[in-house]
Backbone as a printed PyTorch tensor [residue, N CA C, xyz], in Angstrom:
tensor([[[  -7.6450,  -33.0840,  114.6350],
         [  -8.1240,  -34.2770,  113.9940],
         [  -6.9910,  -35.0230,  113.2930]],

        [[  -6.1320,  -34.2880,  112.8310],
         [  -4.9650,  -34.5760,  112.0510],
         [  -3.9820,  -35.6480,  113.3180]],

        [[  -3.9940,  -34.9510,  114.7070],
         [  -2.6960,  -35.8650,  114.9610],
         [  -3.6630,  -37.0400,  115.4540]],

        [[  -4.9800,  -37.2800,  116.1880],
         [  -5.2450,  -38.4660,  116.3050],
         [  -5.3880,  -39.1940,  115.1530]],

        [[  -5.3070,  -39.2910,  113.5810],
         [  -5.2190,  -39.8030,  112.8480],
         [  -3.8990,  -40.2990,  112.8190]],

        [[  -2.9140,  -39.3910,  112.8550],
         [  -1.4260,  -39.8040,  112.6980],
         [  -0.9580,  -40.9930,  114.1400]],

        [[  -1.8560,  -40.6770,  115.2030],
         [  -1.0160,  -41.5280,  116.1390],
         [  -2.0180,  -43.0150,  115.9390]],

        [[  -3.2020,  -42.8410,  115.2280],
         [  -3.7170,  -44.5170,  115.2110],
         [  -3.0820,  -44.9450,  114.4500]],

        [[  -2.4510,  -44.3390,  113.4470],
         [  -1.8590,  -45.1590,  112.1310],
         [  -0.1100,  -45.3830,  113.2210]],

        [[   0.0200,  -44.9000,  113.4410],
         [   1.4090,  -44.7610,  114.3330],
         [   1.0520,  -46.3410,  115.1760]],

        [[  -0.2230,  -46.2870,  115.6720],
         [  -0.2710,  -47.1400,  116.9140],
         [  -0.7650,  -48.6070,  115.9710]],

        [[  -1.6750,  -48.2190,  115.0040],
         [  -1.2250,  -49.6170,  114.0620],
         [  -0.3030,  -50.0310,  113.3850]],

        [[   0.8810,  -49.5050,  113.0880],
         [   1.9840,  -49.6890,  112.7750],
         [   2.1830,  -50.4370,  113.7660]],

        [[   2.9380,  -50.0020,  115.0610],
         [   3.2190,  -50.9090,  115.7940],
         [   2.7280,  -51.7670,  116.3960]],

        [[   1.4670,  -52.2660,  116.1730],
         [   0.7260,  -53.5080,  116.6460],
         [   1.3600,  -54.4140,  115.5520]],

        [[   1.3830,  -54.0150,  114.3670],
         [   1.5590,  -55.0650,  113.1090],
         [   3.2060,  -55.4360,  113.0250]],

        [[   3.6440,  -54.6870,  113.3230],
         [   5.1050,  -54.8400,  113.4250],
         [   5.1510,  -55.6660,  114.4320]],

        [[   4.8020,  -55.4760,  115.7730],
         [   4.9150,  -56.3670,  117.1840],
         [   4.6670,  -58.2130,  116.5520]],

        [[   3.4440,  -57.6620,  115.8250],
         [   2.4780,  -59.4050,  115.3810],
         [   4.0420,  -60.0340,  114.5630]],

        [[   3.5940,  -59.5160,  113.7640],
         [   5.1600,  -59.9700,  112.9190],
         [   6.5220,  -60.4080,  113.3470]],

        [[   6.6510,  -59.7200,  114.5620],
         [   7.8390,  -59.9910,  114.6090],
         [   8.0970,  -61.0240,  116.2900]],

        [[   6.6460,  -61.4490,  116.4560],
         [   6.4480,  -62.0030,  117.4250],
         [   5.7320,  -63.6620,  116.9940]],

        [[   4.4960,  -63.1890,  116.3910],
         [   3.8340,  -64.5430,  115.9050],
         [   4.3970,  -65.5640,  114.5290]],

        [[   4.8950,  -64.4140,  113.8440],
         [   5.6440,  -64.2820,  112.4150],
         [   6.8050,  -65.6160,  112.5750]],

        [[   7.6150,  -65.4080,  113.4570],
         [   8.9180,  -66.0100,  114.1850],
         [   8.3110,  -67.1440,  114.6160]],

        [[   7.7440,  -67.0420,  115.4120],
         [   7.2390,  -68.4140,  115.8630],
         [   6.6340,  -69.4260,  115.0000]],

        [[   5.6610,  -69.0660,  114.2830],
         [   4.7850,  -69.6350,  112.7270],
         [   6.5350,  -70.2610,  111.7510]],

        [[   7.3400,  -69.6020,  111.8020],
         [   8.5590,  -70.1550,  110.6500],
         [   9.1400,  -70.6780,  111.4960]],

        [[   9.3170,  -70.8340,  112.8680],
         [  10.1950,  -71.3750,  113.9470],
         [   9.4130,  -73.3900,  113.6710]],

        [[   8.0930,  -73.4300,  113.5140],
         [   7.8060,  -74.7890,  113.5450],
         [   7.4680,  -74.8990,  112.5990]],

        [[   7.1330,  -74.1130,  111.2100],
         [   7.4530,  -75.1030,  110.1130],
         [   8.7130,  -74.9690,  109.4310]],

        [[   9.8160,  -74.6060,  110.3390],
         [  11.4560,  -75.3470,  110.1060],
         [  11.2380,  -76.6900,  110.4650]],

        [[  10.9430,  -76.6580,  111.6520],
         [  11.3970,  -77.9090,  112.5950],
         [  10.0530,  -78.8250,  111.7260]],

        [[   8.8330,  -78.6100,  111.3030],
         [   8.5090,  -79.8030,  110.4420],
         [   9.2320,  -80.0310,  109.4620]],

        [[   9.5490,  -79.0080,  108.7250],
         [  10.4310,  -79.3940,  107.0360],
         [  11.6110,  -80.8950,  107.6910]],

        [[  12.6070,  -80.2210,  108.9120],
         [  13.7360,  -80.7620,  109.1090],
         [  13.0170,  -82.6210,  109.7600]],

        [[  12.0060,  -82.2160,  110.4670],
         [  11.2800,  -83.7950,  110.4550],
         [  10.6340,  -84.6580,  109.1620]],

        [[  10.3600,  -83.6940,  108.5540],
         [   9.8520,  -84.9930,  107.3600],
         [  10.4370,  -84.8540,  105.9520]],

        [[  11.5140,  -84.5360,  106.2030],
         [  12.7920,  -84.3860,  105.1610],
         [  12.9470,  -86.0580,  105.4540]],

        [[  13.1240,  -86.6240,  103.4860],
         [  13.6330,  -87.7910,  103.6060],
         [  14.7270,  -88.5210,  104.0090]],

        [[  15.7530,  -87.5830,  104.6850],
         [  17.0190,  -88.5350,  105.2650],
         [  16.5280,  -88.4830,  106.5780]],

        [[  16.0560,  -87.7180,  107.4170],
         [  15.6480,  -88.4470,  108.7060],
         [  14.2740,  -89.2120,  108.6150]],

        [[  13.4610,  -89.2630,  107.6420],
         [  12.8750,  -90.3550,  107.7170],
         [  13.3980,  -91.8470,  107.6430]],

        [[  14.7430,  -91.7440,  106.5730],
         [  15.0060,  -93.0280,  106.6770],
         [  15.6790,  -93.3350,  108.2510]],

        [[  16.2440,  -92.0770,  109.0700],
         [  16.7970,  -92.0220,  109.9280],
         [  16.1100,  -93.3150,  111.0280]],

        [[  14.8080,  -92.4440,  110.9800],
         [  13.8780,  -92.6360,  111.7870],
         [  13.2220,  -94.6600,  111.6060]],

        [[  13.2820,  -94.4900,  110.2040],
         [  12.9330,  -96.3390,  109.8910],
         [  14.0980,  -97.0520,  110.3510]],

        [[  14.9700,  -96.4750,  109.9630],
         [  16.2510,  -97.6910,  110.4230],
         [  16.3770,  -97.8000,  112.0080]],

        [[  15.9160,  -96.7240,  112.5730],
         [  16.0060,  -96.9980,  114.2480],
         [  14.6620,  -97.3320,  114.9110]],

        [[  13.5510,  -97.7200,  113.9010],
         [  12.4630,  -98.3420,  114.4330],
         [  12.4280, -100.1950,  114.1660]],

        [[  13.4480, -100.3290,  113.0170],
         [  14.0290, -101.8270,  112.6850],
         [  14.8360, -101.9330,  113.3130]],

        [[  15.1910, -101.1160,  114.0680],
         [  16.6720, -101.7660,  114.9700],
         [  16.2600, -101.9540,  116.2620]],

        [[  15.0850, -101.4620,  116.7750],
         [  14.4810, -102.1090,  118.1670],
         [  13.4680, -102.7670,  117.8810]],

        [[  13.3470, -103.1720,  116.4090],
         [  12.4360, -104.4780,  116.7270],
         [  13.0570, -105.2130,  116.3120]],

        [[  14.1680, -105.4610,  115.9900],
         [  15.1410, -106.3960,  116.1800],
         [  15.6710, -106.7360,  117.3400]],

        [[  15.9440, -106.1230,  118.2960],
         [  16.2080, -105.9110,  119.6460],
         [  15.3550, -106.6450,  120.3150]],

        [[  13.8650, -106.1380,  120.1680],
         [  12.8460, -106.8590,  120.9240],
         [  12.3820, -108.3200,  120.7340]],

        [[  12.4690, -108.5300,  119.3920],
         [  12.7710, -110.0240,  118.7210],
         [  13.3700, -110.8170,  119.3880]],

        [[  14.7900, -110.1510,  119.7400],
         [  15.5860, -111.0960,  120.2460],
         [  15.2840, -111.2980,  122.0070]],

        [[  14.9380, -110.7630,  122.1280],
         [  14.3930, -110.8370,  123.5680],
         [  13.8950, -112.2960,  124.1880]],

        [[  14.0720, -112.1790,  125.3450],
         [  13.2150, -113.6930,  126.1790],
         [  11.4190, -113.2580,  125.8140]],

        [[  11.4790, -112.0030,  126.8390],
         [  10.2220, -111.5730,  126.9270],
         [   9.7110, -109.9750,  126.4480]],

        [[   8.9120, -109.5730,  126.2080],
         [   8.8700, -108.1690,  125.3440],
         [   8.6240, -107.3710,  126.4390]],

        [[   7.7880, -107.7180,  127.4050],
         [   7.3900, -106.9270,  128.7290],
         [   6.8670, -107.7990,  130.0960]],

        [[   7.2990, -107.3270,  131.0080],
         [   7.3740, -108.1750,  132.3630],
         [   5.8630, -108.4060,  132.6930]],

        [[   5.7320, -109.3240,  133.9970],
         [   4.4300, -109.9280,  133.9760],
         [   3.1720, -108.9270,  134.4150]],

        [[   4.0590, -107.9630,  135.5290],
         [   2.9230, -106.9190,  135.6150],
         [   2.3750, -106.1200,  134.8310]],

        [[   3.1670, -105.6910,  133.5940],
         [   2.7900, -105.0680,  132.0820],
         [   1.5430, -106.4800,  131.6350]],

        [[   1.9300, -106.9160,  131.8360],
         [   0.9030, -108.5630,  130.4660],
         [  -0.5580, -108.7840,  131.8200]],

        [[  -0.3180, -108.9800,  132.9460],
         [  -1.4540, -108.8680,  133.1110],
         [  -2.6240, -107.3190,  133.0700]],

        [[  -1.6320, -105.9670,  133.2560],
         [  -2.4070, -105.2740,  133.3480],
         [  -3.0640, -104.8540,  131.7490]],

        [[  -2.0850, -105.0590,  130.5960],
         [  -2.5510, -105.2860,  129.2500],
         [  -3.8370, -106.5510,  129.1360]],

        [[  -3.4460, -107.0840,  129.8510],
         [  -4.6610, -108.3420,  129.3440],
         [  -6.2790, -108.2730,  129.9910]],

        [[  -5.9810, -106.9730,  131.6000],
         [  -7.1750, -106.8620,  132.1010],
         [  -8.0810, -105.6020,  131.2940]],

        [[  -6.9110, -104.8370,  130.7260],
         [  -6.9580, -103.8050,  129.6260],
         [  -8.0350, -104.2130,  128.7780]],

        [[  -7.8550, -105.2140,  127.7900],
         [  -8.3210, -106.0140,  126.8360],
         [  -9.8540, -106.6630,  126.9990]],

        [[  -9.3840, -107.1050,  127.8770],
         [ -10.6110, -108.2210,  128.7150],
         [ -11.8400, -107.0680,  129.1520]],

        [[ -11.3870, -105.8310,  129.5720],
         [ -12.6430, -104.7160,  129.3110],
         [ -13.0710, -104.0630,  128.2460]],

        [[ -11.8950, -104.0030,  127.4920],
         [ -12.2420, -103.4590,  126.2290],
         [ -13.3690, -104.5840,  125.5630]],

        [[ -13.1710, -105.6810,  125.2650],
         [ -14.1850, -106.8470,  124.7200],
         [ -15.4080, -106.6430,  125.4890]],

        [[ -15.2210, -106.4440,  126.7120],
         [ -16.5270, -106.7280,  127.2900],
         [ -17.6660, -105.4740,  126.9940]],

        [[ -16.8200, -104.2230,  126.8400],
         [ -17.6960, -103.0480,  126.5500],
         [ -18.1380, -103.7120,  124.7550]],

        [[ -17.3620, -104.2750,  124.2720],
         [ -17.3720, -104.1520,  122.7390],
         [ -19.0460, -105.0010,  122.5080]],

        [[ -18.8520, -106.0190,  123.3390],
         [ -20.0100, -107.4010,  122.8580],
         [ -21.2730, -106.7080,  124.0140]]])
């Protein structure tokens, strides 16, 4: 009775160790990579290179070619029609 006690505790040991050192890693692996995304210097990172292509696009003739504008506009034109 004694050693099947010793080998479940043996065999839950190493389930919990496995979890840990498997799910554990991964769980701190993406909330690094959030901290390092919504840390305030790449946010400003991130604003200054969303003002710098709409500055870009500003300056533009046209924002998107004609096959983009009509298929946006047939887009639209269903969306209203489901709406009313």
């Amino acid at each position: 009775m004694r050693i099947f006690i010793y080998k479940t505790l043996f065999i839950f040991l190493l389930i919990f160790i496995t979890f840990h050192l498997t799910f554990n890693f991964a769980i701190r692996t993406v909330e690094r990579k959030i901290d390092v995304i919504g840390s305030k210097e790449n946010i400003e990172v991130y604003k200054e290179e969303i003002r710098k292509q709409l500055r870009d696009s500003i300056n533009k003739d046209r924002l998107i070619n004609k096959e983009d504008a009509i298929l946006l506009r047939k887009l639209l034109d269903k969306i209203k029609s489901e709406i009313y």
